[in-house]
C-alpha positions in Angstrom: -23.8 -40.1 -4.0 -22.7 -42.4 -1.6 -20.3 -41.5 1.5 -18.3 -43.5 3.4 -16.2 -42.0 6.2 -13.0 -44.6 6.4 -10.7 -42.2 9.2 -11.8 -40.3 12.4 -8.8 -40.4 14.2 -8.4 -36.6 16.4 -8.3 -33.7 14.1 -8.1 -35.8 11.0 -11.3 -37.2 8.7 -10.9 -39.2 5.5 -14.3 -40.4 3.3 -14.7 -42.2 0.4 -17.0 -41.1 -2.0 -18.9 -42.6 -4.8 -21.0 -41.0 -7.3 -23.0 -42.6 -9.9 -21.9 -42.9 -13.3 -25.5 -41.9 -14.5 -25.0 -39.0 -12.5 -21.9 -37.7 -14.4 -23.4 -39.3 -17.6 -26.7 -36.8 -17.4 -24.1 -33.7 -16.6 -21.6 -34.5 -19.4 -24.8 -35.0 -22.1 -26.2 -31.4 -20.7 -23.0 -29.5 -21.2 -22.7 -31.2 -24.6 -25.6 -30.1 -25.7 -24.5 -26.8 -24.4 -21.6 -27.1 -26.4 -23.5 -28.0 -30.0 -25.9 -24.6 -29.2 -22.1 -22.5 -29.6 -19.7 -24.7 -31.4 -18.7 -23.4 -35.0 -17.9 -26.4 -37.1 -17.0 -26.0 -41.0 -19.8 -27.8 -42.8 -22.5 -27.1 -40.1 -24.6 -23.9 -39.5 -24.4 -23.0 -35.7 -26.5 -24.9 -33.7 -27.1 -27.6 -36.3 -24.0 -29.7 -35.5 -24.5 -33.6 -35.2 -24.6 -34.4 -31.9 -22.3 -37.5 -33.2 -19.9 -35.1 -34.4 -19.4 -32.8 -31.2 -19.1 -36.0 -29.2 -16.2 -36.9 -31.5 -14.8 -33.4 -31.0 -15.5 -32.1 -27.6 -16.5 -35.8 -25.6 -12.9 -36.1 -23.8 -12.5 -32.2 -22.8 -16.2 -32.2 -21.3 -15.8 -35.4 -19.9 -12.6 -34.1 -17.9 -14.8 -30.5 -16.8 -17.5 -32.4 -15.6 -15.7 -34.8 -13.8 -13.4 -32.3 -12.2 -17.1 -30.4 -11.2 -18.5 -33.5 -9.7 -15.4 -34.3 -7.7 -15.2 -30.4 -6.7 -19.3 -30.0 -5.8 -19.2 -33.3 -3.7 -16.4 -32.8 -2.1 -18.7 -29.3 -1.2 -21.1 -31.1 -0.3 -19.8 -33.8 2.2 -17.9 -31.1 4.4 -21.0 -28.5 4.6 -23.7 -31.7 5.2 -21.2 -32.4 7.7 -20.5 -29.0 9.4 -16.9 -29.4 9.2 -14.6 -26.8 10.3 -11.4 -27.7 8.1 -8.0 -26.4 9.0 -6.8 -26.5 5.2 -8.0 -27.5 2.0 -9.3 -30.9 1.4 -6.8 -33.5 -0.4 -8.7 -35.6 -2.8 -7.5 -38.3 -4.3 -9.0 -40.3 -7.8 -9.7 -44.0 -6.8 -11.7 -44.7 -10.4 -12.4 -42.2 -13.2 -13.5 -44.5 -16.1 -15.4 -43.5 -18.7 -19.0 -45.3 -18.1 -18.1 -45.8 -14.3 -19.0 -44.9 -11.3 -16.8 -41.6 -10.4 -15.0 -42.5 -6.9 -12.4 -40.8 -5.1 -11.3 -40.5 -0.8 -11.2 -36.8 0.4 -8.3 -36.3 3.3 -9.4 -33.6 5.3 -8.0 -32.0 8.5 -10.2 -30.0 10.9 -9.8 -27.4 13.3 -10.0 -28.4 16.8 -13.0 -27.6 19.4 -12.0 -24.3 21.3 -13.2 -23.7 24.5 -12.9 -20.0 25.3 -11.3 -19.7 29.2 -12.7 -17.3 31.5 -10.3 -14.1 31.1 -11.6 -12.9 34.1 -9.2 -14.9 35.9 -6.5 -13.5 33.8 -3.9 -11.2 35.6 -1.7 -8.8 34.3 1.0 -6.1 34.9 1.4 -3.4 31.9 4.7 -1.7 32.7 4.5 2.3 32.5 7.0 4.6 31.8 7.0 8.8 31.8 9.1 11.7 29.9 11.1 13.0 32.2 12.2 16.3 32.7 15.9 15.1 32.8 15.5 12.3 29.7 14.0 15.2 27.4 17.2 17.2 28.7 19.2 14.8 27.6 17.7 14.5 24.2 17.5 18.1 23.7 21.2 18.0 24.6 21.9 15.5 21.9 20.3 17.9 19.5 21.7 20.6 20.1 25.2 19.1 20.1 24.6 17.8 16.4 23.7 21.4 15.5 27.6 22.7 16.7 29.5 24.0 14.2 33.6 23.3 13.8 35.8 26.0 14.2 39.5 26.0 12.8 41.6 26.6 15.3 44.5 28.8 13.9 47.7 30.6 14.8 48.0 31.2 19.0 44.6 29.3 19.3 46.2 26.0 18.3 46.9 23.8 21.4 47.4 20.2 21.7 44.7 18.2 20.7 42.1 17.1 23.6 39.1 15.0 24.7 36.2 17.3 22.6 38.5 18.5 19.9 38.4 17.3 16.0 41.2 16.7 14.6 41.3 16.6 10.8 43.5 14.0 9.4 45.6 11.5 6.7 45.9 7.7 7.5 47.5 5.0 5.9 46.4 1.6 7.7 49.0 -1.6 7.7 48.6 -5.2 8.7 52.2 -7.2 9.2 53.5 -3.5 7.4 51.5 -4.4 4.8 48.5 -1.6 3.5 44.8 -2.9 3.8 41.6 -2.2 1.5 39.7 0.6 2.7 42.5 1.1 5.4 43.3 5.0 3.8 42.0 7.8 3.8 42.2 12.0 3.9 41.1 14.8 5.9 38.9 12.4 8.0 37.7 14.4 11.1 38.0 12.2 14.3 36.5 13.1 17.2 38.9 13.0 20.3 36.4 11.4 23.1 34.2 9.7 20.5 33.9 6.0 19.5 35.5 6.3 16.2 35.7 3.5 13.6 38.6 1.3 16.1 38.3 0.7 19.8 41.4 2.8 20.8 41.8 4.7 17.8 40.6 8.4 18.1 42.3 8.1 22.1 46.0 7.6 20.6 45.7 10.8 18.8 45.3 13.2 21.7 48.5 15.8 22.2 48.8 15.9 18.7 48.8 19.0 16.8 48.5 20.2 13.3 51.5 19.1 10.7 52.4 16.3 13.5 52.9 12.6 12.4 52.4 9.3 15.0 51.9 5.6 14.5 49.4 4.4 16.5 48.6 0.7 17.1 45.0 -0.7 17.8 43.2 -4.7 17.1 40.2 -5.0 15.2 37.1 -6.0 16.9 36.2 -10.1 16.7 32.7 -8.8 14.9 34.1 -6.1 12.9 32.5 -6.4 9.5 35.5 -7.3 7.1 36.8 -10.7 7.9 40.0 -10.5 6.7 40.5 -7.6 9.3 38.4 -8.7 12.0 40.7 -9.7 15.5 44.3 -8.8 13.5 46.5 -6.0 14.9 47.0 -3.5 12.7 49.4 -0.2 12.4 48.1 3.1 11.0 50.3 6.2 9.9 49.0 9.3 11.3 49.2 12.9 10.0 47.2 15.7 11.8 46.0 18.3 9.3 44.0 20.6 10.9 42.7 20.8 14.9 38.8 22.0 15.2 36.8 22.8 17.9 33.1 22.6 18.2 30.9 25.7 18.7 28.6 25.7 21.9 24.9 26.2 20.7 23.2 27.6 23.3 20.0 26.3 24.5 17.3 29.2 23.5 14.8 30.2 20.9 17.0 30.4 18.6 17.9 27.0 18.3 14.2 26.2 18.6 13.6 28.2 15.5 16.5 26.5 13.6 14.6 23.5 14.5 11.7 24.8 12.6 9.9 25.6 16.2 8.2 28.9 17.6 10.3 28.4 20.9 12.3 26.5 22.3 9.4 24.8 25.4 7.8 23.8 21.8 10.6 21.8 20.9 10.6 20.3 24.9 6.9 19.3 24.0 7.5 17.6 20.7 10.5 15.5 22.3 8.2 14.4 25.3 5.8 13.7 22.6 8.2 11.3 21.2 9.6 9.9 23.7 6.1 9.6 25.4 4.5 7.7 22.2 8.0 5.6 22.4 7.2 4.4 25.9 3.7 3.8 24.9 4.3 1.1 22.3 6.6 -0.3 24.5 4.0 -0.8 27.5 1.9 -2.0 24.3 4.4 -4.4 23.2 4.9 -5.6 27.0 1.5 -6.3 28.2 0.5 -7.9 24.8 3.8 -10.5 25.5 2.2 -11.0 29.0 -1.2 -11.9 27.8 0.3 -14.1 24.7 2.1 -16.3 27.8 -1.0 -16.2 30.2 -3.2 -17.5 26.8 -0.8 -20.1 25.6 -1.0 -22.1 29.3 -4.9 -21.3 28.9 -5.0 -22.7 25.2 -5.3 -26.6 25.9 -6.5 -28.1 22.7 -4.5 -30.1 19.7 -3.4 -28.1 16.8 -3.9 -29.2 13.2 -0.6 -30.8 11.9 -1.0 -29.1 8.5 -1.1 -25.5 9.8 1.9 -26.0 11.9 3.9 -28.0 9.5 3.0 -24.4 7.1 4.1 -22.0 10.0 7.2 -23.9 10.9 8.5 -24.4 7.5 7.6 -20.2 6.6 9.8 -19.9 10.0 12.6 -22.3 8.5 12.7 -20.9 5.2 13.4 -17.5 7.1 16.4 -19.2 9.6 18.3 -21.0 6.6 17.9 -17.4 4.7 19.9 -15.7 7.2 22.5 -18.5 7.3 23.1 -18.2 3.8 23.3 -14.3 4.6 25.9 -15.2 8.0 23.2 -13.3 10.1 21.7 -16.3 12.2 20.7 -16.2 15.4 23.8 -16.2 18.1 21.6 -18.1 20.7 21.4 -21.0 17.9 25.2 -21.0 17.4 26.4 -24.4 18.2 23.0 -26.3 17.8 22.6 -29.0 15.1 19.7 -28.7 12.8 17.6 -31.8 15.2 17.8 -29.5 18.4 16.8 -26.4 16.3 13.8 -28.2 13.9 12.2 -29.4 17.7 12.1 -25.6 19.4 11.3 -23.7 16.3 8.3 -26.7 15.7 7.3 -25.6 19.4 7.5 -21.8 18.0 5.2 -23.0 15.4 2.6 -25.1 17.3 2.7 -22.1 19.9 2.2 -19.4 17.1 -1.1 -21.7 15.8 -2.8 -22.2 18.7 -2.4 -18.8 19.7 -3.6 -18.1 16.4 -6.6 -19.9 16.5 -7.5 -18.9 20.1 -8.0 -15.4 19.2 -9.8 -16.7 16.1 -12.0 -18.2 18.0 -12.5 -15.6 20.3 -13.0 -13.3 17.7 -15.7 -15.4 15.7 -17.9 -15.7 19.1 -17.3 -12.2 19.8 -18.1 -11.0 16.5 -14.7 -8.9 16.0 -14.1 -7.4 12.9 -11.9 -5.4 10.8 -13.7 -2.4 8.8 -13.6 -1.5 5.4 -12.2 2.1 6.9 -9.7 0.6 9.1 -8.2 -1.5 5.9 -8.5 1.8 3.9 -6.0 4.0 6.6 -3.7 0.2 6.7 -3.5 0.8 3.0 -2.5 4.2 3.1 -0.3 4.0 5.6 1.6 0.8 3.3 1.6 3.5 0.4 3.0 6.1 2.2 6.6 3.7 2.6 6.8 4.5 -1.5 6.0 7.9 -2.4 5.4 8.6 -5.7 3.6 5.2 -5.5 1.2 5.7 -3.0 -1.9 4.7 -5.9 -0.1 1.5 -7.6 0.5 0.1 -4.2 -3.1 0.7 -3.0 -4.4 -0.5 -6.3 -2.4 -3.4 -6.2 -4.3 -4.4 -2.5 -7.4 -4.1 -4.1 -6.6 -6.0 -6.8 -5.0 -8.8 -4.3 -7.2 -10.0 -1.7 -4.5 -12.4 -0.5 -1.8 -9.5 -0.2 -4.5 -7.5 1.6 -4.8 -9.9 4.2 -1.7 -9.7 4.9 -2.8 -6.2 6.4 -6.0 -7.5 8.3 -4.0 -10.4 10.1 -2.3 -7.5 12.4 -5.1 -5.4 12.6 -7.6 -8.4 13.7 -4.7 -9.9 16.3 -4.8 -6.1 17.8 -8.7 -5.4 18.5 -8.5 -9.2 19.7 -6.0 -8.0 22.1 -7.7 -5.0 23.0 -10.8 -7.0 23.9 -9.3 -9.5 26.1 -7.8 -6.9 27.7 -10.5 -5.2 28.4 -12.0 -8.3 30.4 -8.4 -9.2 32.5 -7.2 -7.7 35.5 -4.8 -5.2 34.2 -2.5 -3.3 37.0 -0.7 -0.7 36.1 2.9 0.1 37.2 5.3 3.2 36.8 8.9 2.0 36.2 11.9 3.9 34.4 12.3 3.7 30.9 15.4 1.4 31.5 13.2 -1.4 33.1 10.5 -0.7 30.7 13.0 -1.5 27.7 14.5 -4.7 29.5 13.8 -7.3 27.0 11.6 -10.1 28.4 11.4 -13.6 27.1 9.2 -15.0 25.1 7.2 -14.2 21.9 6.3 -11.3 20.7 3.4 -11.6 18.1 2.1 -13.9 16.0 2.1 -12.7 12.4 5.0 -12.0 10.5 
């Protein structure tokens, strides 16, 4: 076989290879006579078949296997004699193919760029830290509570003009220029008096009413309300109040805890500060991992193979044009032709695969791994999202190793994480849940 490299031009390699037809001669009269050992031919006991007659028979099929063999085995060959570290699969392209020829072909190949691991040493962070307290899991246990309230009726002497905290049962009829909207009617709706209700404005026109009172109230539909036909238009509704309610006060006390399915209610204190604890945590998690994805990308100064991010940015394309078609695009992109958007989503996509192969990279020298136990728990916890299909989805995992990797990507980015961590100078700082929820910029993760 002869090999002649024709491109070395950064990441990207290009041979031309040559292999002699006696070569693919010798390999195409070996699997021929493999073939007359099998072949069944009327006329001819097995294995006693002219060899002039399989030729006839089977020449141009074997011909075409072997051929595709050689091309596949060299191509093998030239990368492993070579050590190369390709970024994607090889393109190979037929130059001759003749029978009684030399076999020759290039082989366009891309590679993946030398990585030099930076010292993370040198690498400072801050992970944000927040803590449960006493008045936040108050608060919560308020908000439960209140959901657990009961409406009374109010009847008799006990009606009173409806106020801020009341419900007031009613029937609406919903108009636009006096004319009566889809979806614009409807009967014995309870409005809360004080809540947010469907409208800006509409459960506040309704206070002072009482039972067996009518009112026509006027409110404008939000800009983003989610029927366009209504969305921004000033609309009338005809109101008649049915019934006024008023919510029981559910006292704060074992009781409650029990109808919570708790022993008391300090257990029920503990399992919100669990939560809300657990909560914070992934958000320090998600914060800190940010920090160290934007300390690595200004670290990570080495080219990035064209095909991988020509692959990431058109999986991120394919996603934006989706939610076009669905009216859910991005607000920040509003106003941007497709030019300006291709050039920063391409720089979300060259970002995404050098980060990508960084933490490769320091995963391969580091020897970081994903177990066979840690896949089994990702598994499981994939199953459990469709019960009663918890074993079909596993089995399906096994039987995909490509949809199983789609499981290891996360779990290999995390222990990557974790081990560069471990090595930076991490400082810890308390700060209220508010600051700890502030949305920084920047990516988030790479997969997915």
């Amino acid at each position: 076989m002869q090999v002649t490299e024709t491109l070395s031009e950064g990441l990207k390699r290009a041979y031309n290879v040559v292999v002699p037809a006696a070569d693919t001669d010798a390999r195409r009269d070996k699997r021929l006579a493999e073939v007359a050992k099998t072949v069944n031919i009327p006329g001819f006991r097995p294995g006693k078949v002219p060899m002039g007659v399989v030729k006839k028979r089977y020449a141009g099929a074997v011909t075409a296997e072997v051929l595709e063999a050689a091309v596949n085995e060299a191509t093998t060959q030239v990368i492993n004699e070579r050590g190369l570290r390709t970024a994607s699969q090889p393109k190979v392209e037929i130059v001759s193919i003749e029978d009684g020829r030399d076999l020759e072909f290039k082989i366009d190949v891309e590679l993946l760029p030398e990585i030099v691991v930076p010292d993370f040493s040198g690498v400072e962070l801050t992970r944000l830290k927040a803590e449960a307290t006493p008045e936040a899991i108050d608060k919560t246990l308020g908000e439960i509570a209140a959901r657990q309230r009961e409406l009374v009726t109010l009847e008799g002497d006990d009606i009173v003009p409806a106020e801020v905290g009341h419900v007031l049962s009613v029937d609406f009829l919903g108009k636009v220029d006096g004319v009566a909207f889809e979806g614009g009617t409807g009967t014995d709706m309870d409005v809360e008096l004080g809540g947010t209700g469907f409208i800006p404005g509409f459960a506040d026109q309704l206070v002072g009413m009482k039972p067996g009172e009518e009112r026509q109230i006027n409110v404008t539909f939000p800009e983003d309300y989610g029927s366009k036909e209504l969305a921004g238009k000033a609309a009338t509704f005809d109101i008649t109040a049915k019934a006024l309610k008023k919510p029981s006060v559910v006292e704060l006390n074992d009781e409650l805890a029990t109808k919570l399915g708790f022993e008391n209610l300090e257990d029920v204190r503990k399992a919100i500060s669990s939560s809300m604890q657990r909560e914070y945590d992934q958000l320090s998690r998600l914060r800190i991992k940010r920090e160290l994805l934007d300390a690595l990308a200004k670290l990570a100064d080495f080219p990035t193979p064209d095909s991988m991010v020509d692959a990431e940015f058109a999986q991120i394309w394919e996603r934006i044009e989706a939610d076009r078609a669905k009216g859910e695009g991005d607000a920040e992109d509003a106003g941007k032709d497709d030019a300006t958007l291709k050039a920063e989503y391409r720089a979300i996509a060259e970002r995404r695969v050098r980060l990508g192969l960084l933490l490769a990279e320091i995963g391969r020298i580091n020897t970081i791994t994903v177990g066979q136990d840690e896949m089994t728990r990702a598994m499981m916890r994939e199953a459990q999202r469709y019960p009663g299909q918890e074993q079909m989805v596993i089995d399906f995992f096994r039987k995909n190793p490509q949809a199983a990797e789609s499981l290891r990507g996360p779990i290999y980015e995390e222990k990557v994480v974790d081990y560069v961590l471990e090595l930076a100078k991490v400082t810890d700082k308390i700060v209220t849940p508010e600051e700890l929820a502030k949305e920084p910029e920047g990516e988030t993760s790479l997969v997915g």
